[in-house]
LOBA-23792 format. One record per residue: residue number from 1; residue in one letter; z, x, y of N, C-alpha, C, CB in turn. Coordinates in steps of 0.05 Angstrom, whole numbers, always signed. Glycine has a CB too. Layout:
<nodes>
(NUM,A,(Z,X,Y),(Z,X,Y),(Z,X,Y),(Z,X,Y)),
...
</nodes>
This chain:
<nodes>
(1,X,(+256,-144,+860),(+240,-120,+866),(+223,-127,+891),(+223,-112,+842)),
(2,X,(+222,-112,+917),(+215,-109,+934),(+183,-99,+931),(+234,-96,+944)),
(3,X,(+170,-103,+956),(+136,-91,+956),(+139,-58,+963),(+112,-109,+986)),
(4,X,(+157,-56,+973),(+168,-29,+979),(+169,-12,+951),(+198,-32,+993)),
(5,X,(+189,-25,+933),(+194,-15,+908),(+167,-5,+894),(+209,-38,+892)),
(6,X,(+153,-25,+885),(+131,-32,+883),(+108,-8,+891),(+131,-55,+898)),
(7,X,(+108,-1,+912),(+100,+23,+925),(+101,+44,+925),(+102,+24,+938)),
(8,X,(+140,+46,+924),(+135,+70,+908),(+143,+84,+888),(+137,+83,+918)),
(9,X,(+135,+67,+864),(+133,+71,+840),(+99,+84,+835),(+142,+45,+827)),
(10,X,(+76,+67,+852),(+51,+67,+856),(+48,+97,+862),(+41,+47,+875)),
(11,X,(+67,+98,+878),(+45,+120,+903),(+71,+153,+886),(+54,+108,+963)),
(12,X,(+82,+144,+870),(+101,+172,+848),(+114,+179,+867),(+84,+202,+834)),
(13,X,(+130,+166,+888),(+152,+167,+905),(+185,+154,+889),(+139,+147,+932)),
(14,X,(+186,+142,+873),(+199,+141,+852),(+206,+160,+831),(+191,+127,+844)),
(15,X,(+180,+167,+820),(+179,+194,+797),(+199,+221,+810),(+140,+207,+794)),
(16,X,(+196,+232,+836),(+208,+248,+849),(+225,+242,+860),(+199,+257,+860)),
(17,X,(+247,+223,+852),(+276,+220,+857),(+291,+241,+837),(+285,+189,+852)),
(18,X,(+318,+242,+847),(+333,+271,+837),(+341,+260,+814),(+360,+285,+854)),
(19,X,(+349,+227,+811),(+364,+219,+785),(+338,+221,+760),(+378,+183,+788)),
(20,X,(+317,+216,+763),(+288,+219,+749),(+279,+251,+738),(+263,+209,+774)),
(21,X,(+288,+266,+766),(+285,+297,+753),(+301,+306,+746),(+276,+315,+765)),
(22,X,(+318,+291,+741),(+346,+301,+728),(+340,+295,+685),(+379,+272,+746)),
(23,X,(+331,+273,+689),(+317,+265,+653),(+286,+269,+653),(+322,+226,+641)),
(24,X,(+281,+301,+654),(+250,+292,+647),(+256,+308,+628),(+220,+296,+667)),
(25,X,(+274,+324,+612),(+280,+329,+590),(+292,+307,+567),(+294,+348,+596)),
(26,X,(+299,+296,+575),(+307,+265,+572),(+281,+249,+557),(+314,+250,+606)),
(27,X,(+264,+243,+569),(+243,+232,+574),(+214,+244,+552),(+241,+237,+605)),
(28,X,(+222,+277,+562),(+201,+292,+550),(+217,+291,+513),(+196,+329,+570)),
(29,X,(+237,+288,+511),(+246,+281,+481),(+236,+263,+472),(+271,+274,+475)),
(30,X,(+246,+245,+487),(+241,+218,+470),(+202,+210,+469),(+262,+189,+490)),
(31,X,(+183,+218,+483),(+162,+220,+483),(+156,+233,+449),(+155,+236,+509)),
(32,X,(+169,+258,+454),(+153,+279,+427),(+177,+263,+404),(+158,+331,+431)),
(33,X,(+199,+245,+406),(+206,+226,+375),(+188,+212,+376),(+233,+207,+369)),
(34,X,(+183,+188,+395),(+158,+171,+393),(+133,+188,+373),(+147,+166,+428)),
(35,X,(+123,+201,+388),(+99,+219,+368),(+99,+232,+347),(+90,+236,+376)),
(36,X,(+130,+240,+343),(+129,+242,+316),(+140,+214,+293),(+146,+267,+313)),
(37,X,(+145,+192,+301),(+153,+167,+289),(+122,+163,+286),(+173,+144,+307)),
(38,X,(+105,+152,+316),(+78,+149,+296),(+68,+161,+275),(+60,+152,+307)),
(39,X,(+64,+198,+285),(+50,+207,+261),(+57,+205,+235),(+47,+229,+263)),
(40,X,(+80,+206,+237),(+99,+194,+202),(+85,+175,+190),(+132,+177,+203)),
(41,X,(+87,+150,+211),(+74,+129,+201),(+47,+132,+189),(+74,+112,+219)),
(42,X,(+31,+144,+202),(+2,+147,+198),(-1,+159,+166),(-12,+169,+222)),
(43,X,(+16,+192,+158),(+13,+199,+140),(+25,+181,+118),(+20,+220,+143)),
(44,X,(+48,+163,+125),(+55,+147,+103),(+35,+124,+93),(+81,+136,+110)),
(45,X,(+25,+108,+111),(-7,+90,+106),(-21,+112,+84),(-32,+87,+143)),
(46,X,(-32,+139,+95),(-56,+150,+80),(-36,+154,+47),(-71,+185,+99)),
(47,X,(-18,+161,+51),(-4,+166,+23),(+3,+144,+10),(+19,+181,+23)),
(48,X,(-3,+125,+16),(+0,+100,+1),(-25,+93,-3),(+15,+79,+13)),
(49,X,(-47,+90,+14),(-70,+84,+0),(-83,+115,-20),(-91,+71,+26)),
(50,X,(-74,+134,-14),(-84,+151,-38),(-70,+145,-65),(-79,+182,-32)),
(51,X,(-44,+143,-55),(-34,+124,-89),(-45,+109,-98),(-12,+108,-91)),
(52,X,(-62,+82,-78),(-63,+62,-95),(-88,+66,-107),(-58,+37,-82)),
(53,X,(-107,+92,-100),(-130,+107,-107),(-119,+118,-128),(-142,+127,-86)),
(54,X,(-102,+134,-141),(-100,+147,-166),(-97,+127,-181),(-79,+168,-169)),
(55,X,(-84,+102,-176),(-74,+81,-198),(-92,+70,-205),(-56,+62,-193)),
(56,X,(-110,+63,-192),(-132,+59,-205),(-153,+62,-217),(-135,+55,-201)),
(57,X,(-155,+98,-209),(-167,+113,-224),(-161,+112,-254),(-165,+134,-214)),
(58,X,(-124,+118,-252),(-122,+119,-280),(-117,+98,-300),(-107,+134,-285)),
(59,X,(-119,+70,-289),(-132,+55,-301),(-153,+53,-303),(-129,+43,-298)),
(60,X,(-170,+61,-300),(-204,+57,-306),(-200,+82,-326),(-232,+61,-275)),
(61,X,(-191,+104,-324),(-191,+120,-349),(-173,+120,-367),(-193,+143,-345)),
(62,X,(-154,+96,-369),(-139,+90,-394),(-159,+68,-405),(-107,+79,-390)),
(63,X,(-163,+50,-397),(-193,+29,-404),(-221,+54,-423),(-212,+15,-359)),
(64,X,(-218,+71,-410),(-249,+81,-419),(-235,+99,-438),(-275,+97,-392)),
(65,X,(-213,+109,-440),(-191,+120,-462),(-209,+101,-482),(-151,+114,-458)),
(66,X,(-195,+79,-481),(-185,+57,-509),(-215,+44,-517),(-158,+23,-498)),
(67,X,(-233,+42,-500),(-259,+39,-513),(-270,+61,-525),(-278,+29,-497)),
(68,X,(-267,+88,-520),(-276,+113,-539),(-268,+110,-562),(-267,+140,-533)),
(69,X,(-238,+108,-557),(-216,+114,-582),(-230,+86,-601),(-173,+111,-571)),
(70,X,(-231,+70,-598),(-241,+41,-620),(-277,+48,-620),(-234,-1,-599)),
(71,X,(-292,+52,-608),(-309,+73,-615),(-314,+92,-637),(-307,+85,-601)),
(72,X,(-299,+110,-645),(-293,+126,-649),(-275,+120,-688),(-280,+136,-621)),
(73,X,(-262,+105,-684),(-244,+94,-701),(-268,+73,-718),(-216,+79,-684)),
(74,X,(-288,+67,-705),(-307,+46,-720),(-330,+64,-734),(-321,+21,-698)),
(75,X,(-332,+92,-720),(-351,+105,-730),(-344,+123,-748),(-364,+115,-713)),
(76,X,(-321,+126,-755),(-307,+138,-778),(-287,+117,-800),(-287,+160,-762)),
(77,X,(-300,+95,-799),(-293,+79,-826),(-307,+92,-845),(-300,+48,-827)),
(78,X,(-294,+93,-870),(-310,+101,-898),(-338,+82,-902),(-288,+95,-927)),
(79,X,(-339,+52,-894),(-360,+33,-898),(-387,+48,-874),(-347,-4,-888)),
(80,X,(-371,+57,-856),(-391,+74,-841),(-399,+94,-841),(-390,+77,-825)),
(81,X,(-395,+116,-848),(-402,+132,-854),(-420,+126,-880),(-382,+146,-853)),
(82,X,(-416,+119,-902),(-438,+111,-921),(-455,+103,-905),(-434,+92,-940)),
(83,X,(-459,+80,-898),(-484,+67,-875),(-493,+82,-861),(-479,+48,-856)),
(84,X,(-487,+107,-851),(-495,+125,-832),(-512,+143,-854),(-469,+139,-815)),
(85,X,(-501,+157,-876),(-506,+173,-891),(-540,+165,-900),(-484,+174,-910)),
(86,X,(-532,+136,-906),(-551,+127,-926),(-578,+123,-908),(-540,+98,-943)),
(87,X,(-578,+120,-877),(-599,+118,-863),(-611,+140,-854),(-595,+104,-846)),
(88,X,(-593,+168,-855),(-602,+187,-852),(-623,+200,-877),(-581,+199,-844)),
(89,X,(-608,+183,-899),(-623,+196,-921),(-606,+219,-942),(-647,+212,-904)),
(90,X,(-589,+215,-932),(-571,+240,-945),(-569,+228,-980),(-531,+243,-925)),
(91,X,(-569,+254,-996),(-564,+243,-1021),(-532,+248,-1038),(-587,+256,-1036)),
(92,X,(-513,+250,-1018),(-481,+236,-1018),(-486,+215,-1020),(-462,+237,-995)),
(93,X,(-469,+203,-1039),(-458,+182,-1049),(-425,+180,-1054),(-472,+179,-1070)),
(94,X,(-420,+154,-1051),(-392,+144,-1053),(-382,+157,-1075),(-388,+114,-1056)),
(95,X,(-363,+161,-1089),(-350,+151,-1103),(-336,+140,-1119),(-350,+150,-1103)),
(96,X,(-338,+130,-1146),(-334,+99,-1152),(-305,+110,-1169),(-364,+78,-1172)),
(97,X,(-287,+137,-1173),(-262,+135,-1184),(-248,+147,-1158),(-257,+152,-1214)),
(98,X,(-223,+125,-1168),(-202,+135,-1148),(-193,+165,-1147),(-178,+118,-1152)),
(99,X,(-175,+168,-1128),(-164,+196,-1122),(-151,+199,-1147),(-144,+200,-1097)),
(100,X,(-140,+228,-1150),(-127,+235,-1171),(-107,+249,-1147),(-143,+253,-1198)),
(101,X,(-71,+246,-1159),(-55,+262,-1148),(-38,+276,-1157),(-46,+254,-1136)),
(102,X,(-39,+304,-1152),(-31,+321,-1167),(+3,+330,-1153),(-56,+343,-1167)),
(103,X,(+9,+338,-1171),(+38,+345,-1168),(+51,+364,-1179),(+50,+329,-1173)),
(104,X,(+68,+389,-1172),(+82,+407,-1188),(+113,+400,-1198),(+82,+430,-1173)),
(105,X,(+119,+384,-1213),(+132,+371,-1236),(+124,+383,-1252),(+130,+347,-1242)),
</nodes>
């Protein structure tokens, strides 16, 4: 490559050659694939980190699921509920014969 060359590429004496304005449709394509390959890219990054945002969300609310649920399962034992009853003051009481089961036989 010559200083000439060089020059006129600089000075857009190149750009206005006939073989050059012959692909600026050429050119102007492949520009707007380029821009749309980035933007792809961009939306595919954000949609992966919003995924990795729901997954974690819903692990933290399957976690806070399973501590309610055992919560919940401890505050409805029969031993608890008495204990509950009995501090409230309530005058329910247990109990002390088993179920009877009835049947049409």
């Amino acid at each position: 490559m010559t200083i000439a060359d060089v020059q006129g590429w600089l000075n857009g004496e190149k750009l206005r050659s006939e073989f050059l304005r012959k692909q600026y449709k050429l050119i102007a394509l492949i520009c707007g694939c380029i821009f749309v390959y980035i933007l792809a890219g961009y939306h595919a990054m954000q949609q992966q980190h919003r995924l990795s945002d729901l997954r974690k969300e819903v692990r933290d609310k399957k976690f806070e699921y399973l501590t309610i649920s055992s919560d919940l399962v401890k505050q409805t034992r029969q031993s608890q509920v008495v204990k509950t009853l009995k501090e409230q003051g309530s005058a329910l009481q247990e109990s002390t014969t088993p179920p009877i089961r009835i049947s049409n036989e």
